[in-house]
VEXDREN-2710 file (C-alpha; in Angstrom, 1 decimal):
% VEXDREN-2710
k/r/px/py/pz
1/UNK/0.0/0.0/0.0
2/UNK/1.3/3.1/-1.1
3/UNK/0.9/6.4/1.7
4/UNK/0.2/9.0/0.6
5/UNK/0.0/12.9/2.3
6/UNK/-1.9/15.7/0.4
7/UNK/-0.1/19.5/1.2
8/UNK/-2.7/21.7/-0.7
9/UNK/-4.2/25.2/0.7
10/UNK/-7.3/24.8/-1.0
11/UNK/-9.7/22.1/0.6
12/UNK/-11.6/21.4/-2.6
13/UNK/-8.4/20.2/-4.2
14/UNK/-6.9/18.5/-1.3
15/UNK/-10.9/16.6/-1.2
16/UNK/-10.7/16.0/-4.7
17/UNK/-7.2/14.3/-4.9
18/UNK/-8.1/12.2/-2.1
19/UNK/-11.5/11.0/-3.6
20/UNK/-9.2/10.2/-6.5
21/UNK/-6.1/8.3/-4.6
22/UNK/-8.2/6.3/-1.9
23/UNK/-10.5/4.5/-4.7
24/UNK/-7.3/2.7/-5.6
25/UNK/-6.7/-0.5/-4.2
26/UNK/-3.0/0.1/-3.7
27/UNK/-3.0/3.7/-2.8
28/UNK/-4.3/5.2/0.9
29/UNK/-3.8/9.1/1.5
30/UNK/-3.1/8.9/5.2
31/UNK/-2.9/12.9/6.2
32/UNK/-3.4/16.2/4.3
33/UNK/-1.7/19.7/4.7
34/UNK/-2.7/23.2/4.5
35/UNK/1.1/24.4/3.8
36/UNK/4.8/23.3/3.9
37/UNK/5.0/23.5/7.8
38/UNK/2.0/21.5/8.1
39/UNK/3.4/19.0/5.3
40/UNK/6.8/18.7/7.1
41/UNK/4.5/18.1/10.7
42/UNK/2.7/15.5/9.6
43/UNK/5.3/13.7/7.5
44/UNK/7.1/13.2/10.9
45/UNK/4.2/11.6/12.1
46/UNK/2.3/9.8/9.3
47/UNK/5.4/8.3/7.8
48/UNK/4.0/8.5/4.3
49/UNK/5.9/7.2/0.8
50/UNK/4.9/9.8/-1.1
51/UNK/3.5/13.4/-0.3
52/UNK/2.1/15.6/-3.0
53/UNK/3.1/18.7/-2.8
54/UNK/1.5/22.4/-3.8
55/UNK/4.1/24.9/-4.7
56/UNK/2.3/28.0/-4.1
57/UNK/1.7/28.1/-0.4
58/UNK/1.1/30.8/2.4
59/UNK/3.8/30.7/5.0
60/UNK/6.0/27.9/4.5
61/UNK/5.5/27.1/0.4
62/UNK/5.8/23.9/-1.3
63/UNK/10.0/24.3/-2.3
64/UNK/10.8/24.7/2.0
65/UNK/8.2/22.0/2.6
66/UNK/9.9/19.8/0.7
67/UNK/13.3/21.1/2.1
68/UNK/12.0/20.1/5.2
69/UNK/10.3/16.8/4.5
70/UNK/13.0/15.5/3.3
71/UNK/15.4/16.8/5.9
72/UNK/13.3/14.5/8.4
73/UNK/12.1/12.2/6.0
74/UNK/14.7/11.1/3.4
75/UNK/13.0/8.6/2.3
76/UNK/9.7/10.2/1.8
77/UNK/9.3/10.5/-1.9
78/UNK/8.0/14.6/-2.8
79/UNK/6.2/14.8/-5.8
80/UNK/5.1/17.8/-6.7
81/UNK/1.8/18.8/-7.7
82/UNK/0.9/22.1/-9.3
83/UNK/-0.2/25.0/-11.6
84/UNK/2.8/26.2/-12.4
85/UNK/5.5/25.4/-15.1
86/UNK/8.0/28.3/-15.1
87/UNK/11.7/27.1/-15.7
88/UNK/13.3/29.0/-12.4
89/UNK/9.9/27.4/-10.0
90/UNK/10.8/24.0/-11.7
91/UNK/14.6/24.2/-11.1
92/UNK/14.4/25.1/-7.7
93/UNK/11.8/22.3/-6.5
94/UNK/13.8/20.0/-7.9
95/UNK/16.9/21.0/-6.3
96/UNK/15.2/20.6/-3.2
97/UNK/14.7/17.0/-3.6
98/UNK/11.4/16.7/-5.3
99/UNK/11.4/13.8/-7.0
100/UNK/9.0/14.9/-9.7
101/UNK/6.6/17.5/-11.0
102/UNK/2.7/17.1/-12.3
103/UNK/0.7/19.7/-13.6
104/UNK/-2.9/20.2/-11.7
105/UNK/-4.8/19.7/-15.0
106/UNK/-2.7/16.2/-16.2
107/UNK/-6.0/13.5/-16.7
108/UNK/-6.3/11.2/-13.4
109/UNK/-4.8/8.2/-14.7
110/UNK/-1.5/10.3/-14.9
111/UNK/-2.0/11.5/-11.5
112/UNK/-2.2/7.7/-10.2
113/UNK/0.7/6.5/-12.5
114/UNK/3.1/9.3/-11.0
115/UNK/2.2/8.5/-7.6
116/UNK/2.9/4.8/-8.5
117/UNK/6.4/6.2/-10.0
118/UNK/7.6/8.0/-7.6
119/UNK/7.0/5.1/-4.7
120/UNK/8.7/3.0/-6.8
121/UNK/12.0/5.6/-6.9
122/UNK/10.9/6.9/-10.9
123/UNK/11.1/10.2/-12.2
124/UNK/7.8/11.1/-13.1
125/UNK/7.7/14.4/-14.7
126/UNK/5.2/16.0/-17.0
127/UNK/6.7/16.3/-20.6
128/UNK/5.8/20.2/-20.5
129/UNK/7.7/20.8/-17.3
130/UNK/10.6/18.9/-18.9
131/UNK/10.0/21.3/-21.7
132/UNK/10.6/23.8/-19.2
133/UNK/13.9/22.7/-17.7
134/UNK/14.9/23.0/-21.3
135/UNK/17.7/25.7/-22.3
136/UNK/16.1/28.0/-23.6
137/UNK/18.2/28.3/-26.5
138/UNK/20.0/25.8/-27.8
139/UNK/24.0/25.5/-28.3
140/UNK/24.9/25.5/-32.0
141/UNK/25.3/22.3/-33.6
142/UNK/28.5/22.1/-35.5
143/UNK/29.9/19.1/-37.5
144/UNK/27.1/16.4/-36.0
145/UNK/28.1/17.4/-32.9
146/UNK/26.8/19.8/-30.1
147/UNK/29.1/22.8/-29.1
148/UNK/30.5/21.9/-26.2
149/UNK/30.0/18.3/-26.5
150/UNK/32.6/16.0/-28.0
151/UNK/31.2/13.5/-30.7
152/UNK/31.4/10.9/-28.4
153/UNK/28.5/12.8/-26.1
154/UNK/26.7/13.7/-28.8
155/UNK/26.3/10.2/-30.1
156/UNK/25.3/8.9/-26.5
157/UNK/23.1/11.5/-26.4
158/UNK/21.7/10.7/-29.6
159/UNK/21.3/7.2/-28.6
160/UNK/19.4/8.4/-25.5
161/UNK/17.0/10.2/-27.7
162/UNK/16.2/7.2/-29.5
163/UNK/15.4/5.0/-26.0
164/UNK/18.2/2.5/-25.7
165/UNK/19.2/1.7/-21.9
166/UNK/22.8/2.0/-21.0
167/UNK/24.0/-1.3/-21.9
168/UNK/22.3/-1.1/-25.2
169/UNK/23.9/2.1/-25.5
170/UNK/27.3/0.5/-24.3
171/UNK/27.2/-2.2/-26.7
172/UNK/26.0/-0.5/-30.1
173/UNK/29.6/2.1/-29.3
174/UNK/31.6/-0.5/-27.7
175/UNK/32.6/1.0/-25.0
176/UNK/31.8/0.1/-21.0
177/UNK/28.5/1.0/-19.4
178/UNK/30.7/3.0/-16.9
179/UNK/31.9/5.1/-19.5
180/UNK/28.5/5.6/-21.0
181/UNK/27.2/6.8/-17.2
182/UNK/30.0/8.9/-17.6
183/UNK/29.6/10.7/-20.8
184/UNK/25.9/11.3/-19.8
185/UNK/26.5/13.0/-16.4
186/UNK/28.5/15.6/-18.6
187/UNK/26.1/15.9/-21.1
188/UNK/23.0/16.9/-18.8
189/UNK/25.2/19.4/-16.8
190/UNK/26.5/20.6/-20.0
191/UNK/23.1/20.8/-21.7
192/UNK/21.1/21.9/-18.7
193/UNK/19.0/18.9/-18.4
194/UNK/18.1/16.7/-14.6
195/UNK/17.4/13.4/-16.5
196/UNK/17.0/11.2/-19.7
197/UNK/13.7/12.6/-20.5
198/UNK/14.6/15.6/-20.6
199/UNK/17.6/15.3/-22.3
200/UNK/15.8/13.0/-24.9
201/UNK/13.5/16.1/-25.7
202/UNK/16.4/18.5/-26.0
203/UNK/17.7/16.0/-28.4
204/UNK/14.8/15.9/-30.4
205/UNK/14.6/19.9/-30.5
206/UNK/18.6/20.4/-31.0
207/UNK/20.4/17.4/-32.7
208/UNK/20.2/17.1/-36.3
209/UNK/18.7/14.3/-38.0
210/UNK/21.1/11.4/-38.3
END
């Protein structure tokens, strides 16, 4: 069973993501929060996997929340859960440990499948937030290759964009799945990018076609 806590300051919402979550079989909301200080309270004492959380909070908002959540609970999965989308808001949540970020209007079944994702240790992100953690502008391409990537990178990156796994990755370049891990930790920090999905989409928007 999969706990979940609810840190909303509207009621309606907070009532209408727990009608939602509690009709699974494998999902329980076990506490709800008006704001972060509330969230972080009854974290402590509800234990939950998961806790959604509002960004846009009186007080204590959703980015200290999670600060503190996960401060007393580092196992506690954050998932955020909100209206906003703007690059900076996204950035900073994120760096605060929240494991991933859904947009109040996503349809229900994405709602439960990112709750599922994020007790399991996934990323769940909404595809227009990872928009958002785009660059926005991308490096010149020069050559096949990415300035400021090596060709190497760029054709891991490539590779990424097309879905392969790291030892698939590994194998179709020959090299060891140690050096792929490698090459893409330099290629999100040098594109700007948290994860694979996100780098998959700068990929699509910046690489050339092969």
């Amino acid at each position: 069973m999969i706990r979940v806590l609810v840190a909303d300051d509207h009621q309606l919402v907070r009532a209408g993501v727990r009608t939602l979550l509690d009709a699974e079989d494998d999902i329980t909301v076990v506490a709800e929060a008006r704001d972060g200080a509330e969230a972080i309270e009854s974290a402590v004492g509800t234990e939950p996997d998961v806790v959604l959380m509002d960004l846009s909070m009186p007080g204590v908002d959703g980015v200290e929340g999670t600060r503190g959540v996960l401060a007393r609970r580092p196992d506690t999965r954050v998932l955020v859960l909100t209206s906003f989308s703007d690059r900076e808001r996204v950035r900073e949540v994120l760096a605060a440990g929240a494991i991933g970020y859904v947009l109040k209007d996503s349809e229900p079944a994405d709602l439960l499948a990112a709750v599922r994702a994020a007790a399991a240790g996934h990323v769940p992100i909404d595809p227009r937030v990872a928009v958002a953690l785009l660059p926005s502008s991308g490096d010149p391409v020069r050559d096949g290759a990415v300035a400021g990537l090596s060709p190497r990178e760029t054709e891991v990156l490539r590779l990424v964009a097309q879905g392969l796994a790291n030892k698939q990755i590994a194998r179709a370049l020959d090299i060891t799945e140690r050096t792929v891990k490698a090459h893409l930790g330099r290629v999100f920090r040098e594109i700007g990018v948290l994860d694979r999905t996100s780098a998959a989409l700068w990929a699509r928007d910046n690489l050339p076609r092969a």
